[in-house]
C-alpha positions, -999 to +999 in steps of 0.1 A: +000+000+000+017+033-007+022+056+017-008+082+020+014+112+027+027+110-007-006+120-019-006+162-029-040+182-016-059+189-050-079+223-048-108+232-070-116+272-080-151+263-078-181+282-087-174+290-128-203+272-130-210+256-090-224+220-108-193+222-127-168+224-098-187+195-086-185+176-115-147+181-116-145+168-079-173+138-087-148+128-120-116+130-097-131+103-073-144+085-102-112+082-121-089+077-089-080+040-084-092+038-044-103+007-022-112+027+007-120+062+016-083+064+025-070+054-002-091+085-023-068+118-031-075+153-005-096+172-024-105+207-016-132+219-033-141+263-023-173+273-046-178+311-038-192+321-072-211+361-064-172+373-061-163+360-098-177+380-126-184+364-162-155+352-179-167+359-215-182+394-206-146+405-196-131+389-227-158+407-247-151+442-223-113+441-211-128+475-192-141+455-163-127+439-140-105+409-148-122+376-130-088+364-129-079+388-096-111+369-074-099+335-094-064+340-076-079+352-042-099+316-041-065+297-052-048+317-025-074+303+000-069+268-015-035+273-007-041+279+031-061+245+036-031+228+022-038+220-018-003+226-034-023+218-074-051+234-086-078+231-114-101+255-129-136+236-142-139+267-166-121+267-197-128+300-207-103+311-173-079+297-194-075+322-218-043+341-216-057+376-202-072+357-171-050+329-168-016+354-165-033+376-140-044+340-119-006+330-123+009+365-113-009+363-079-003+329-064+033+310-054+055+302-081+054+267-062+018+264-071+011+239-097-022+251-117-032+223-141-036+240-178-066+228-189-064+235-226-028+220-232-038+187-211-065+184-235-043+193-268-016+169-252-043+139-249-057+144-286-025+142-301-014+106-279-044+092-281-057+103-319-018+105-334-036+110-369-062+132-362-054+167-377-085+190-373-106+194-341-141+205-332-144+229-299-176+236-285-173+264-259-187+298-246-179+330-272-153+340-246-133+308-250-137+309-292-127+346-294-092+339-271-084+316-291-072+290-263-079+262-280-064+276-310-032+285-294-032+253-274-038+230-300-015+241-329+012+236-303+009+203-309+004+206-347-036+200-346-062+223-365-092+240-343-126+238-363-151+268-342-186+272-343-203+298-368-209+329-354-245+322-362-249+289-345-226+304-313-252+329-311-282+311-314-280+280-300-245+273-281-242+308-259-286+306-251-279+266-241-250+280-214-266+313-204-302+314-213-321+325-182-353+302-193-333+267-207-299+270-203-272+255-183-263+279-156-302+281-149-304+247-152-282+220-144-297+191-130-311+181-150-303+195-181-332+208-200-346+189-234-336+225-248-301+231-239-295+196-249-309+202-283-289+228-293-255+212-280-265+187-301-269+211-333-235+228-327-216+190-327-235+183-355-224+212-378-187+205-363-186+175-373-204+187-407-170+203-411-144+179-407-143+172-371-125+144-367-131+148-325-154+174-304-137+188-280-168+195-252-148+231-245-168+245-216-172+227-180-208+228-184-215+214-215-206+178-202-238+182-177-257+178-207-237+158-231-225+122-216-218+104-249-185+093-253-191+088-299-217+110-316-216+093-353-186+073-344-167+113-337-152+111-302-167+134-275-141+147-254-147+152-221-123+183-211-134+183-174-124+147-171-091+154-189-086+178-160-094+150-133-071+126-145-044+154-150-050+165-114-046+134-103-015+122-121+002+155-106-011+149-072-005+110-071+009+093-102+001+062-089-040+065-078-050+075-113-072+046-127-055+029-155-074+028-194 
């Protein structure tokens, strides 16, 4: 049995959506290879979501206030329970503007999982000829071009959304007040569901050989692992098992 103290405190910046924090935390647990609740990584999990503004709204308005200053506050506090590597269940935090003002603020001895390149980094191991990649995401994420950045640094191709279909069905199945995500996670509504489903199916209408799922929310609604034989990647459970590999190599469930 290895020796439990080798086992790093994981924190989670909860809150960017709350069910997705929780998600994150539920997929850690799932993915970790435990017999007993000792055997199960520390996870702290702080979910204080009034103090962090919209992520997309500041990418959109660089006038207000960057989310990445609160971001860093709650990793700061993550800190001082004892979590030494940290995850972000938002993608859209990951875009440079917000992710270099999160890194500026916190211990250069702080590991922060980088969502976007774990995903890349996956892709390219476990699809080796796969060239060009769907992302689904929030208008923030598509505009930074994260997934762009992140994914031609390992010689992959991003395929977006039309600004059409962002604006019409992906952005109202996050943010819609009456049907989408953030209103209503569990469950997910028929609605939201629907137009996720629209948005992979034009991706994939356009060469997709895999769908990246690139918001933390999006996997409340889509579970499938193959739409049409196209893989469905999960990018919250990329994060888990990255999070876990960094906190302890040898707990992460082997596939």
């Amino acid at each position: 049995m290895m020796n439990l103290k080798d086992k790093n405190m994981i924190g989670v910046v909860g809150g960017m959506g709350p069910y997705a924090g929780l998600d994150l935390v539920r997929k850690i647990f799932d993915e970790t290879n435990a017999k007993s609740d000792q055997e199960h990584i520390p996870v702290s999990l702080l979910s204080v979501p009034h103090t962090i503004s919209d992520r997309t709204s500041y990418l959109l308005d660089p006038t207000l206030i960057n989310p990445g200053i609160a971001i860093s506050t709650i990793v700061n506090r993550l800190i001082k329970q004892g979590a030494n590597i940290i995850g972000m269940p938002c993608n859209t935090a990951h875009a440079d503007p917000i992710f270099n003002e999160i890194i500026k603020n916190i211990p250069k001895k702080i590991i922060i999982i980088h969502m976007i390149n774990e995903v890349a980094n996956y892709i390219k191991i476990k699809y080796p000829s796969f060239k060009n990649i769907g992302v689904l995401s929030t208008t923030g994420t598509s505009i930074s071009n994260v997934y762009q950045n992140g994914l031609n640094q390992v010689g992959l191709n991003e395929i977006k959304i039309s600004n059409e279909i962002q604006k019409t069905k992906i952005d109202p199945a996050i943010y819609n007040k009456k049907y989408g995500i953030k209103a209503f996670s569990n469950p997910v509504t028929e609605q939201a569901k629907s137009n996720l489903y629209s948005g992979i199916n034009y991706l994939i209408s356009q060469g997709a050989e895999a769908v990246v799922l690139g918001c933390t929310e999006i996997p409340l609604a889509i579970t499938k692992q193959n739409i049409n034989k196209i893989p469905i990647i999960d990018s919250s459970n990329i994060l888990a098992r990255a999070l876990i590999l960094a906190s302890s190599p040898n707990s992460l469930n082997k596939k």
